[in-house]
TILO-94421 format. One record per residue (C-alpha): x, y negated, z negated; residue number from 1. Coordinates in steps of 0.02 Angstrom, whole numbers, always signed. Example, Ala and Ser with C-alpha at 12.3 -4.5 7.8 and 13.67 -1.06 7.14 Angstrom:
# TILO-94421
{atom {+615, +225, -390}, 1}
{atom {+684, +53, -357}, 2}
# end
This chain:
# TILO-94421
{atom {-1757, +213, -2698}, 1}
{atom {-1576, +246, -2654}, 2}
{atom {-1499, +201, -2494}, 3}
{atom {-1417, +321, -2374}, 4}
{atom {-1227, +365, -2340}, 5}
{atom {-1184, +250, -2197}, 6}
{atom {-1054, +327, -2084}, 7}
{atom {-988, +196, -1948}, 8}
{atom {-866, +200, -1812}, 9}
{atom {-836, +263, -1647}, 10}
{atom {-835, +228, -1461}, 11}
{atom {-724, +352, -1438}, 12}
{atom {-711, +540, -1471}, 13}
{atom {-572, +508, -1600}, 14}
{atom {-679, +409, -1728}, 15}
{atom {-852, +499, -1678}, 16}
{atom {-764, +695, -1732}, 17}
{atom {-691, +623, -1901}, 18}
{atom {-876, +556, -1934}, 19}
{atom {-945, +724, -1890}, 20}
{atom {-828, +814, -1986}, 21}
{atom {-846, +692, -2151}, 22}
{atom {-1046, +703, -2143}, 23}
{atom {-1025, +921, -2136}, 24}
{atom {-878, +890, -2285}, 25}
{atom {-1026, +794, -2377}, 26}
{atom {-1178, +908, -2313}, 27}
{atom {-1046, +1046, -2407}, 28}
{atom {-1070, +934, -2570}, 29}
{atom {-1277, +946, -2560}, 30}
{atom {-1296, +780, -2478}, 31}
{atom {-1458, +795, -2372}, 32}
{atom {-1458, +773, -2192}, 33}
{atom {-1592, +641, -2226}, 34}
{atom {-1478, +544, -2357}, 35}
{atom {-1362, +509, -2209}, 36}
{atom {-1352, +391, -2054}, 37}
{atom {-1243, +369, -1924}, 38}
{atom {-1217, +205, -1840}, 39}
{atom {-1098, +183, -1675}, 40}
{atom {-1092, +83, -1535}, 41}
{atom {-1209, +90, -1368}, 42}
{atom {-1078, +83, -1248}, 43}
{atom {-955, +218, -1328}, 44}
{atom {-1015, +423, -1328}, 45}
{atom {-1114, +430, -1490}, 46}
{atom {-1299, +434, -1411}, 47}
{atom {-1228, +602, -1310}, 48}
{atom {-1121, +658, -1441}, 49}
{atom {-1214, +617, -1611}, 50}
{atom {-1395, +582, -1549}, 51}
{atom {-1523, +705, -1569}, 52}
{atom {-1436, +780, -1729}, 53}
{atom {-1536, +784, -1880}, 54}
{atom {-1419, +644, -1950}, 55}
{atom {-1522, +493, -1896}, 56}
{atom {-1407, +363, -1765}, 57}
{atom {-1419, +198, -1744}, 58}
{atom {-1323, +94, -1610}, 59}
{atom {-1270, -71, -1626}, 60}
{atom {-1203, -180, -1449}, 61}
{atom {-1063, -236, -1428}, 62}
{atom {-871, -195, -1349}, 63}
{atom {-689, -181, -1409}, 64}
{atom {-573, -362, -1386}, 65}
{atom {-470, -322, -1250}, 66}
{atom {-266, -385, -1281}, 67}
{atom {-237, -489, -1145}, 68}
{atom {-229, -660, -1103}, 69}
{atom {-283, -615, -927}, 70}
{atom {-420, -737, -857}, 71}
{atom {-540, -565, -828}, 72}
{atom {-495, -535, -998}, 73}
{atom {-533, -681, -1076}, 74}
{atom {-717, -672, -992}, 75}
{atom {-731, -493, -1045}, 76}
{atom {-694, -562, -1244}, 77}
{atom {-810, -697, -1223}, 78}
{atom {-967, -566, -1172}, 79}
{atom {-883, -462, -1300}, 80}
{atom {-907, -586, -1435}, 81}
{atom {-1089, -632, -1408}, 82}
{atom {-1103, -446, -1433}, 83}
{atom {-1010, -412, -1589}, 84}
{atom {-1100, -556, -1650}, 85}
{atom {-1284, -487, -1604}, 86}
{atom {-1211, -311, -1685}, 87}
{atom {-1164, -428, -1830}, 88}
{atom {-1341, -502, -1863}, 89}
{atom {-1405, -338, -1831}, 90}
{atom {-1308, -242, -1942}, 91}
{atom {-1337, -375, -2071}, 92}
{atom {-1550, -333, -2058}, 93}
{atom {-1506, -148, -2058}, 94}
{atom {-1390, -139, -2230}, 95}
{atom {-1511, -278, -2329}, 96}
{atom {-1666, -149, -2275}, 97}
{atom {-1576, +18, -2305}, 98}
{atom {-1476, -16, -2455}, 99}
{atom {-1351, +120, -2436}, 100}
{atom {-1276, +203, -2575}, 101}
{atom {-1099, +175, -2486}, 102}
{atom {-1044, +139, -2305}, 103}
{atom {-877, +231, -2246}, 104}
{atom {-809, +178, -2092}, 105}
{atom {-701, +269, -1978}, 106}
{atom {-635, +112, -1901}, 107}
{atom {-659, +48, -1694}, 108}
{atom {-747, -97, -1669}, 109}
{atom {-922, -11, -1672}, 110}
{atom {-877, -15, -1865}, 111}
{atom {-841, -205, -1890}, 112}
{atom {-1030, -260, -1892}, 113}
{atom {-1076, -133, -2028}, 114}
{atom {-933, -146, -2143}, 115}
{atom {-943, -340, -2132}, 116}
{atom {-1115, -327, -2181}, 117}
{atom {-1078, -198, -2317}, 118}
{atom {-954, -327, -2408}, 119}
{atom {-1097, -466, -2371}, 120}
{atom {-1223, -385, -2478}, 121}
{atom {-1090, -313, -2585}, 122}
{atom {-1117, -110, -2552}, 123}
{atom {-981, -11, -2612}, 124}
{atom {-862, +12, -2438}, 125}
{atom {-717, +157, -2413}, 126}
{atom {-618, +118, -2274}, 127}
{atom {-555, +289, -2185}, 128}
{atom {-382, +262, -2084}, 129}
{atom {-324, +386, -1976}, 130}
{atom {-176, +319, -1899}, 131}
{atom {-31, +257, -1984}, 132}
{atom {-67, +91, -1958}, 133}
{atom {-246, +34, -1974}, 134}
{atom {-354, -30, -1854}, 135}
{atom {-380, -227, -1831}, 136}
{atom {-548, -195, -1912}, 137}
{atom {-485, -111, -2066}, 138}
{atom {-329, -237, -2097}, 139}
{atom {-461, -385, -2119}, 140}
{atom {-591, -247, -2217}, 141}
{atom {-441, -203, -2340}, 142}
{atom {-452, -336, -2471}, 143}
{atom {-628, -306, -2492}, 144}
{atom {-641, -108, -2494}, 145}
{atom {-688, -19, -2653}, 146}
{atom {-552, +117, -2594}, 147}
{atom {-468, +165, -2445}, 148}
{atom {-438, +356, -2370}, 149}
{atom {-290, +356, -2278}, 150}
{atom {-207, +508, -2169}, 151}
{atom {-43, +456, -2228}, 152}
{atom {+50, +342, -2345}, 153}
{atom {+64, +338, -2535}, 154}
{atom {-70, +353, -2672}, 155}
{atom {-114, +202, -2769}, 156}
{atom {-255, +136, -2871}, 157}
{atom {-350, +75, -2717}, 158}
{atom {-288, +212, -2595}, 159}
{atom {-308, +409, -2597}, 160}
{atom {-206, +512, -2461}, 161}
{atom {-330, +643, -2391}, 162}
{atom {-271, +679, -2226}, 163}
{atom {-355, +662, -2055}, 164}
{atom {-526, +762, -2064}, 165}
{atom {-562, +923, -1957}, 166}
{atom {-748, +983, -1897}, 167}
{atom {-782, +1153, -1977}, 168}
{atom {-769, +1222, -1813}, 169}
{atom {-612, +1186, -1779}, 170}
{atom {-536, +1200, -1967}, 171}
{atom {-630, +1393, -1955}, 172}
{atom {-580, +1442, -1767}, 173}
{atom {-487, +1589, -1787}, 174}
{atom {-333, +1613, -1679}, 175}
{atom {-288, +1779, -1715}, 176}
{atom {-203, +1881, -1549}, 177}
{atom {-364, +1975, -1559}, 178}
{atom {-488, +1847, -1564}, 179}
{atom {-410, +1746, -1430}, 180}
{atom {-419, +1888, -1310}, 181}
{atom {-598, +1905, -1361}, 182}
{atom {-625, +1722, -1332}, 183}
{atom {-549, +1752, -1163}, 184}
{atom {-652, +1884, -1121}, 185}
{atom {-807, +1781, -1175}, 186}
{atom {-762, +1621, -1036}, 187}
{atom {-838, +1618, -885}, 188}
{atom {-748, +1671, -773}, 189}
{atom {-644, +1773, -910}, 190}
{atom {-466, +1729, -927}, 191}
{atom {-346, +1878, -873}, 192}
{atom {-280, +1936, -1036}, 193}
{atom {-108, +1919, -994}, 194}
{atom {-119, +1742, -929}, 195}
{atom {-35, +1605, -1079}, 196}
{atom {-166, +1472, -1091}, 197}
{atom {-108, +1290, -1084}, 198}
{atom {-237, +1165, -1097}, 199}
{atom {-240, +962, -1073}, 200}
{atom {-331, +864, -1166}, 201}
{atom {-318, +658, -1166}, 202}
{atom {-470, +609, -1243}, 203}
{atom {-658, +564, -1203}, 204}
{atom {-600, +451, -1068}, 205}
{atom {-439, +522, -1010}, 206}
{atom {-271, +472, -993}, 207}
{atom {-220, +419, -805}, 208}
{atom {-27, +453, -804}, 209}
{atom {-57, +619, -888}, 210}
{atom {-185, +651, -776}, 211}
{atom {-76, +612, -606}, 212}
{atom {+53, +725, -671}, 213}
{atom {-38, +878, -722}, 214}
{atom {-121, +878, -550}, 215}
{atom {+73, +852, -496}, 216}
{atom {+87, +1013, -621}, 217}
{atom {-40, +1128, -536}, 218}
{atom {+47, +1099, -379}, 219}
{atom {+206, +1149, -439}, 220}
{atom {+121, +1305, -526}, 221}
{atom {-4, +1354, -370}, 222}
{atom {+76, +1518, -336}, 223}
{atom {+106, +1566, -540}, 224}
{atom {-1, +1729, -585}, 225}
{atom {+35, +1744, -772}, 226}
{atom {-38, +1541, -818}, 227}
{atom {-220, +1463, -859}, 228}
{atom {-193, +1288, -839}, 229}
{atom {-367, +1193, -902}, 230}
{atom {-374, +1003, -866}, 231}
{atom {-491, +911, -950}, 232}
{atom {-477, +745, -869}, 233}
{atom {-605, +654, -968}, 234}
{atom {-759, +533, -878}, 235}
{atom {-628, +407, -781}, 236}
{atom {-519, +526, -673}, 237}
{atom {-651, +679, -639}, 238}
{atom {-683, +628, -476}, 239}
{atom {-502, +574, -427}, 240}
{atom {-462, +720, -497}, 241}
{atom {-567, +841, -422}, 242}
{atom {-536, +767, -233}, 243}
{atom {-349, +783, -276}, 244}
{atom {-330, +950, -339}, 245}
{atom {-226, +1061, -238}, 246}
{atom {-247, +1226, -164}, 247}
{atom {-192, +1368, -276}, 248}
{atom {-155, +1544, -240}, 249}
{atom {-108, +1622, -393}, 250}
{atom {-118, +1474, -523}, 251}
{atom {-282, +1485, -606}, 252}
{atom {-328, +1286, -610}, 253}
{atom {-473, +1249, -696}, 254}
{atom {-520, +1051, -711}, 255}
{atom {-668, +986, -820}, 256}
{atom {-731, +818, -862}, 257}
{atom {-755, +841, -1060}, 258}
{atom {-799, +1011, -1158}, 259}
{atom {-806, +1057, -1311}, 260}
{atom {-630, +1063, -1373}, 261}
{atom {-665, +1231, -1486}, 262}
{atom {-702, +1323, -1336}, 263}
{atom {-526, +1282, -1268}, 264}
{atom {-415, +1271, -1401}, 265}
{atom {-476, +1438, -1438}, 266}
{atom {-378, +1536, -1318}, 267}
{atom {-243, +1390, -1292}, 268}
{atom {-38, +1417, -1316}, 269}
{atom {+19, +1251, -1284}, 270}
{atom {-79, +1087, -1282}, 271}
{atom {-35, +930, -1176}, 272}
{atom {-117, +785, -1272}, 273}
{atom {-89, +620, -1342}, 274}
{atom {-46, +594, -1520}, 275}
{atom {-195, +504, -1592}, 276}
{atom {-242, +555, -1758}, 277}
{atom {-361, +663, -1749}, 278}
{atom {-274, +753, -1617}, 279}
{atom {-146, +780, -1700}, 280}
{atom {-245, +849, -1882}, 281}
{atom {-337, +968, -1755}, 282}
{atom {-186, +1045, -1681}, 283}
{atom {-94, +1048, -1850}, 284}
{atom {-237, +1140, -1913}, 285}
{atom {-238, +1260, -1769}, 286}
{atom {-46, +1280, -1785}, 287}
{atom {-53, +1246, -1609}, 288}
{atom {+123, +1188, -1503}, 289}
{atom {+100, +1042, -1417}, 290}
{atom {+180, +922, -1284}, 291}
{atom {+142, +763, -1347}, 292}
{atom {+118, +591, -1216}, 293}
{atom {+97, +441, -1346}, 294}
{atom {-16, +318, -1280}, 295}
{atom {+97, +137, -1235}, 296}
{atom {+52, -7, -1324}, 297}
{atom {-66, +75, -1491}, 298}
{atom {-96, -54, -1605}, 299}
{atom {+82, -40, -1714}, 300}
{atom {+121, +98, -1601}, 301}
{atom {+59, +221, -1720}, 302}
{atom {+42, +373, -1579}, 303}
{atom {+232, +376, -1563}, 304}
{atom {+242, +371, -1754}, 305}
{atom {+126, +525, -1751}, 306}
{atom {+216, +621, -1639}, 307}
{atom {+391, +595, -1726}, 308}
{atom {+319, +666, -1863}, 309}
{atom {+298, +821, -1767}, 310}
{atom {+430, +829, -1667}, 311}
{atom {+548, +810, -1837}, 312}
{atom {+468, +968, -1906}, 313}
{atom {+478, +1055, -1726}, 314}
{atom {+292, +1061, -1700}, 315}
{atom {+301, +980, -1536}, 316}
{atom {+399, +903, -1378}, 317}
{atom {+355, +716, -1367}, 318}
{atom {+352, +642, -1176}, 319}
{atom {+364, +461, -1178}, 320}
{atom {+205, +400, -1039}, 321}
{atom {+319, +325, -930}, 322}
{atom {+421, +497, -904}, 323}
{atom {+272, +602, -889}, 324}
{atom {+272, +658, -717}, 325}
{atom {+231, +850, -655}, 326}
{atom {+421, +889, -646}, 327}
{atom {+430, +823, -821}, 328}
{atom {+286, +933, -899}, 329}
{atom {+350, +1073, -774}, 330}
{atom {+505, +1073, -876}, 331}
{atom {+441, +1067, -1041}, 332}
{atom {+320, +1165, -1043}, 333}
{atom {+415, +1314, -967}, 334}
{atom {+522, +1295, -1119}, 335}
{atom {+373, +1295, -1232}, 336}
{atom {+270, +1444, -1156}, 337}
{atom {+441, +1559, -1205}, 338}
{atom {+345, +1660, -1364}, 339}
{atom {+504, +1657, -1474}, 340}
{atom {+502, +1457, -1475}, 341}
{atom {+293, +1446, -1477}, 342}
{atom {+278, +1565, -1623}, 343}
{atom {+417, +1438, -1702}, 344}
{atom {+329, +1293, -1637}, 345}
{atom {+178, +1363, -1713}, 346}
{atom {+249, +1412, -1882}, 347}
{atom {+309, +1225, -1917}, 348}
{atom {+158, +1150, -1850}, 349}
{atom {+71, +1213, -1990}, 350}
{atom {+145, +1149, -2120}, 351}
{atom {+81, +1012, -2075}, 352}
{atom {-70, +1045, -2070}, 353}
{atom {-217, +961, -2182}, 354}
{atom {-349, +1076, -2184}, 355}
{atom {-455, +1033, -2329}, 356}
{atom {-440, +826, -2252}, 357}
{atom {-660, +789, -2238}, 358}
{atom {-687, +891, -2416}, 359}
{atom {-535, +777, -2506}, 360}
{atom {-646, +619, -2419}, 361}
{atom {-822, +681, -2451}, 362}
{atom {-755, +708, -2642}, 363}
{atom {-667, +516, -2640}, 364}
{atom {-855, +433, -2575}, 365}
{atom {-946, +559, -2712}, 366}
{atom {-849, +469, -2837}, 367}
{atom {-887, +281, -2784}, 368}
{atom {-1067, +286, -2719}, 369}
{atom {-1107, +426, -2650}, 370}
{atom {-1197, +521, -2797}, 371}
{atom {-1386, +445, -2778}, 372}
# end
């Protein structure tokens, strides 16, 4: 009997949406739900995120080496390492038993058990890099990959340039001036039509410094009547957040902890994010102006590389994170909001866009193992 397509990565929101969006690329294709798994890690959002789907999930322990030399650090590694190595053994039991067709990993250290154990018992493996410069995982996975996807780069026997892959329901949001004052009639409480729509957005977790200065923000905007400013602080800062927030008269301030980024992104004219890579495909695809806060210290810095690449096109304003302060984003974003320079902003952000990213992957794993 043939094995499944093994999916692997995560721990974060920016591996687990490129695995969503590459298993609906492949479900386009006629692969069956039930030819599919997904494997992540416990401690990262996939049981809340991917569980309960009718892609099966299976989560492996384990935890991310933190790059310090730190003595709380080097304790956290050690636990860390008796956990990738129990994911390890694990994974090893899973891929002998399920055979799969092909495993395609996302990268994150939830996919370093799997993909070891793929090249183990020799199952074709397609390494998917999102960022410019791949993960630790995928640098040691290269040599031994059947083929690699990458977001960007140059072609090559070994590599095929694809893009960074969408969900459906973000590639097929439509963000027509229409639709976006239907969306904001459809929010509870509605958005006042009039009222341009910024939105921040720093991942599952959150961002601190961009978080400190868009509450810095809403104080600086409490008495503005024609701005929607939607924080979504992500699961570390909710609660600082929240019992910070200041009192706002005509500013309307709405913080959440994580949503479902279509709802928001939907009715938003400028986004405050980082510039990881899926971030960036979504709001290419959405043509969507941004003010972009790299994160410090990305492995090869590859967020800052991302959002050069915008800015060079004038698809966004980058804020380095140790600039970003409320007065910072005040200024920028004023700038932004003016419609002349979004509609701009907008225009040049989609040419870079990479709509058809999960279908140009889904086709790439068809062709090396994914046909049963």
């Amino acid at each position: 009997m043939t094995g499944p397509v093994v999916l692997t990565g995560g721990g974060t929101g920016g591996h687990i949406f490129p695995m969503q969006a590459i298993a609906e690329a492949l479900r386009d294709t006629g692969v069956d739900d039930a030819d599919m798994r997904f494997v992540g890690s416990r401690r990262g959002q996939e049981a809340s995120l991917l569980g309960g789907g009718p892609i099966a999930l299976t989560l492996l322990p384990g935890r991310g080496i933190r790059r310090s030399l730190s003595a709380r650090a080097l304790r956290d590694n050690a636990v860390a390492l008796i956990g990738l190595t129990s994911a390890f053994v694990r994974a090893l039991v899973y891929v002998r038993r399920w055979r799969p067709r092909v495993v395609v990993s996302v990268g994150g250290y939830a996919a370093a058990a799997v993909s070891t154990a793929a090249v183990v018992w020799r199952r074709p493996l397609i390494l998917v890099d999102l960022d410019a410069t791949p993960s630790a995982t995928h640098r040691l996975l290269a040599r031994f990959a059947t083929v690699r996807c990458v977001a960007l780069g140059q072609p090559s026997a070994h590599v095929v340039v694809t893009g960074a892959p969408v969900r459906h329901d973000l590639a097929e949001l439509d963000r027509s001036p229409d639709e976006r004052r239907r969306a904001k009639a459809r929010l509870s409480p509605p958005i006042e039509p009039d009222r341009r729509v910024v939105v921040v957005m720093t991942g599952s977790l959150g961002a601190n410094s961009v978080n400190r200065a868009v509450v810095d923000l809403a104080g600086r905007w409490r008495d503005r009547r024609d701005v929607t400013l939607v924080h979504v602080t992500g699961r570390r800062d909710y609660e600082w957040v929240m019992s910070q927030r200041p009192e706002v008269t005509g500013l309307d301030y709405r913080v959440v902890e994580f949503a479902d980024m279509s709802t928001w992104w939907a009715v938003a004219d400028l986004a405050i994010c980082r510039a990881g890579a899926t971030t960036v495909a979504e709001i290419t695809v959405l043509s969507l102006p941004a003010i972009l806060v790299p994160l410090p210290g990305a492995p090869g810095d590859h967020q800052s590389y991302n959002a050069r690449a915008l800015a060079a096109v004038g698809a966004a304003a980058v804020v380095p994170d140790s600039a970003c302060t409320g007065e910072m984003l005040d200024r920028q974003a004023d700038a932004l909001l003016n419609p002349e320079v979004s509609s701009e902003m907008s225009r040049a952000s989609s040419l870079l866009a990479q709509p058809d990213a999960a279908a140009a992957i889904a086709r790439t794993i068809m062709r090396y193992g994914g046909t049963p």
